[in-house]
Every structure is written in structure tokens, then in C-alpha cells.
N, C-alpha and C positions, 0 to 999 in steps of 0.2 A: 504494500500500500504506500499513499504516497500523500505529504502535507500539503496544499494549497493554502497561502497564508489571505485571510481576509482581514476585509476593514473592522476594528476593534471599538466598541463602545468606547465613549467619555470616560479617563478615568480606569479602563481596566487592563486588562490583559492582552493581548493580541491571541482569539483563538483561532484555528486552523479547522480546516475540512477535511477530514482523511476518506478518502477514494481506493476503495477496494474494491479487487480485480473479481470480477465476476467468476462464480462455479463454473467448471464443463467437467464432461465426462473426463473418464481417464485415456492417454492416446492409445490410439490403437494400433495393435500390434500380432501382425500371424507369421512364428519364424516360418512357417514352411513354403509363403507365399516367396515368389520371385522378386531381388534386393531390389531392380526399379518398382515395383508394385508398393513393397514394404516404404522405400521416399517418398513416394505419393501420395502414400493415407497418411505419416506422419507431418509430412506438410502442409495438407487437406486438415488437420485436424487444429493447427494452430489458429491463435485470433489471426482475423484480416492484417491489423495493423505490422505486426509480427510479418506475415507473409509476406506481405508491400516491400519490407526489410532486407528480406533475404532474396528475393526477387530481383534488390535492386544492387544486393551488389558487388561487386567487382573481384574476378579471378583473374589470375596472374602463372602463365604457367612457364615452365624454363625445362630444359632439358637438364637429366640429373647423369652425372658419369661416375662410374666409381673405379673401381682398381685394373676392371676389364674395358673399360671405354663407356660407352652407353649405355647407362642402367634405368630407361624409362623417363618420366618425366613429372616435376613436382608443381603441384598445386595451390596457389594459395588466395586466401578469400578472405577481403577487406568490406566492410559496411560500408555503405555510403555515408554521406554528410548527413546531418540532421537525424540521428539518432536521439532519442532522451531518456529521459529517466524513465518514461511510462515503459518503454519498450524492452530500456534494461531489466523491470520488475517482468514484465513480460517473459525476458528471453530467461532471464531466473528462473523463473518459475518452471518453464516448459523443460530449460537445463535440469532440474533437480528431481523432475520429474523422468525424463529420461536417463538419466544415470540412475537414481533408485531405484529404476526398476525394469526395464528393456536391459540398460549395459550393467546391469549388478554384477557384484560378479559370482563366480557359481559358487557352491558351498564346497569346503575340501572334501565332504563323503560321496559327493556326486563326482569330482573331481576325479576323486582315486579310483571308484568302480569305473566310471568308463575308461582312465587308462587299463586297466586292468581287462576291462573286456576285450577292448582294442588289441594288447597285446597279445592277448592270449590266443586269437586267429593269425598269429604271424611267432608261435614259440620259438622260444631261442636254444640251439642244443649246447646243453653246456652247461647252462647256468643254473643255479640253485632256487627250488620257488624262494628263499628270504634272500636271495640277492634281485630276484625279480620284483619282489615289491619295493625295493628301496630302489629300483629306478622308477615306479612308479612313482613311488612317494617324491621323486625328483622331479617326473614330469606333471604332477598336480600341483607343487610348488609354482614351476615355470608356464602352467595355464591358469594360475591363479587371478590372472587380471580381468579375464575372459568371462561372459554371462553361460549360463549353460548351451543355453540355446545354438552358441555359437561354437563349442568345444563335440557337442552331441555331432553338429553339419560336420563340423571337420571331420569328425572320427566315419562317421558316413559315406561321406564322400571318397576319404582313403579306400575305405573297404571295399565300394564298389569299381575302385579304378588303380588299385595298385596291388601287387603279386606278392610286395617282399614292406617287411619291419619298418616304419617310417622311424625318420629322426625327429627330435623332439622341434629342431629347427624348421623342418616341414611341417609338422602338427600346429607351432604359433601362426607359420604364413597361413595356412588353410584357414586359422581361427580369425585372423587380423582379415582374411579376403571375406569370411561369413558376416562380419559386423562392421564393415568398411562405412557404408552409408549411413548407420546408425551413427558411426563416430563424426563422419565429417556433417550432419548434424550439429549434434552436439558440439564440435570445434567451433561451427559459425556462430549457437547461441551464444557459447562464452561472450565471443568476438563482439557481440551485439551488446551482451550486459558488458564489457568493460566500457565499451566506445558511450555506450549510456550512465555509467558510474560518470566518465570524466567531464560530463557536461552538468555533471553537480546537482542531479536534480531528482536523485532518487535515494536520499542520505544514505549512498555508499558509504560518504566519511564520518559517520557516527559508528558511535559503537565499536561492534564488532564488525563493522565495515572493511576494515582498512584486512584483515585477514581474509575476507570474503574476495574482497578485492582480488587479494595476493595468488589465491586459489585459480580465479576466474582467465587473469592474465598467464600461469603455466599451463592454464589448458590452454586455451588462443596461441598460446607459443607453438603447437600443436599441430596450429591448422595445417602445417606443410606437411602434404601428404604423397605417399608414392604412387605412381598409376603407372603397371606394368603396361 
């Protein structure tokens, strides 16, 4: 919510109108649907104003090279002008809402049975079942960032298109390609609530603002994204 300051009686106080962001449902979300289909209801689901926003603004893309020569090409996405405060409570909102709950991340018991299912279609000869669970327990560590939904596709998608043992380095790209859309999302709200913090009009700088703040701009650092 957000103060609008009015004119104050003779003699008193100066009180304010606070302006709260209207109810809506929760967004909507079907992993099994196709990743353009999935952006489209999440963006469909936002307020208008919100939309107009991200609509309006500005990617930036550069060729990325790395050790081998060309390694695809990085993305990055700036708000327009005239952003405010109303849109940073806005992009807030819709941000905390998709991170708590589309990109959560999975729980470590769900984490460790599907490596464990996973593996267990590709045995390894040799090893010891207690040495087999402590590379799982290694690889639910390193898909810990990941929502299930997106650790489940990956392990999916291995299974139906690969013969031999994936590396745990293949398992995060497959997980990072299942939740791609969700994240650059959420990268562009961040972008939206800081660019709307900085125009002072949504008391970012009270409070617990300034850590709020702090959180929103290492996601926005984010936006640059890879596109094989």
C-alpha cells in the first residue's frame, strides 16, 4: 500500500490516505503446459498497469563467447521511464508471489527420492548402495535452488531421451531450461520494483526498506540471461 498525503485540518496533523492494492486470485500456473503457454497466462494474469510495464520495455541482447568462441547470446531487460511507486508495490507483490510459490524451491525429501529414482534407471556397477546415496544427497544439495516442478521435467525428460547416467551438470541445465520463463519473469519484476523504489514513492526507504531494496536489486542483477 501506499500514502497519498492530503490537505490537513487547522491546527492538526497532516493525515494520509492509504491505497490498497486490490484482491485477485492466485496466478496461474500448469507445469505441464508448454513454457510459451505457461508466459502467457502469467502475464495475462497480472494488473493492466503492471502489463503496460513490461510491455514497454527495453531488451538488449549481445553475443556471449566463452572459452570455445560463441557461446549463444545474453539478454537483458530494462523498464522504461516512468515507472512508480504504485507499480513497484505492484511488481512486489506479483514478485513474492511468484517466488513463494511457482519458483519455491522443492523440499530436500522430494529432492532426494527423485534423484534416487533417477539414478536408479541408469545403476552404476561398482558402487556401494551408501556411496550411492551420498551422491544423491550431493545432487539434492546442488538442485536445491530448483521448484519441484522443474527438477521432476528434468529428470523426465533425461529418461525419455538419454541411454547413459547424467551429470549432475546436465541435470541443473535441464532444470535452469524447465523454469527459464518463470525466472526471466520474475528478473523483470524485481527490475520494475527497484526502478519504482528509486523514484521514492512507494517508502522503499523506510523501515525495512533499504534490505528489501538490497534483495530486489541482486535479483535485477540477474536479468542477464543465457539463450542457447
Amino acid at each position: 500500500m501506499t500514502a497519498q498525503p492530503r490537505s490537513a485540518p487547522p491546527g492538526g496533523a497532516s493525515p494520509s490516505v492509504v491505497t490498497h492494492l486490490p484482491s485477485r486470485p492466485p496466478l496461474p500456473f500448469d507445469p505441464a503446459a508448454p513454457a510459451h503457454e505457461r508466459g502467457l497466462a502469467l502475464a495475462a494474469a497480472l494488473p493492466v498497469p503492471l502489463r503496460t510495464v513490461l510491455a514497454s520495455g527495453r531488451v538488449e541482447r549481445r553475443p556471449r563467447f566463452g572459452d570455445r568462441g560463441f557461446d549463444g547470446v545474453t539478454e537483458e531487460w530494462t523498464p522504461p521511464d516512468g515507472v512508480s511507486g504504485q507499480h513497484a508495490l505492484m511488481a512486489r507483490r506479483a514478485l513474492d508471489e511468484l517466488t513463494g510459490s511457482i519458483l519455491a524451491p522443492a523440499s530436500p525429501d522430494h529432492l532426494l527420492a527423485r534423484v534416487l529414482a533417477l539414478l536408479s534407471h541408469y545403476p552404476a556397477k561398482g558402487t556401494a548402495p551408501e556411496v550411492e546415496h551420498l551422491v544423491a544427497l550431493d545432487w539434492a544439495e546442488d538442485l536445491g535452488e530448483f521448484p519441484a516442478w522443474a527438477v521432476d521435467a528434468a529428470a523426465r525428460t533425461w529418461r525419455r531421451t538419454q541411454k547413459w547416467r547424467p551429470s549432475i551438470a546436465e541435470m541443473r541445465a535441464l532444470c535452469e531450461e524447465a523454469c527459464a520463463p518463470e525466472w526471466a519473469l520474475a528478473r523483470r519484476l524485481s527490475s520494475i520494483a527497484v526502478a519504482g523504489s528509486a523514484s521514492g514513492g512507494d517508502g522503499a526507504g523506510e523501515g525495512t526498506g533499504h534490505g528489501r531494496a538490497g534483495r530486489l536489486r541482486a535479483l535485477a542483477g540477474g536479468a542477464v540471461r543465457r539463450m542457447g
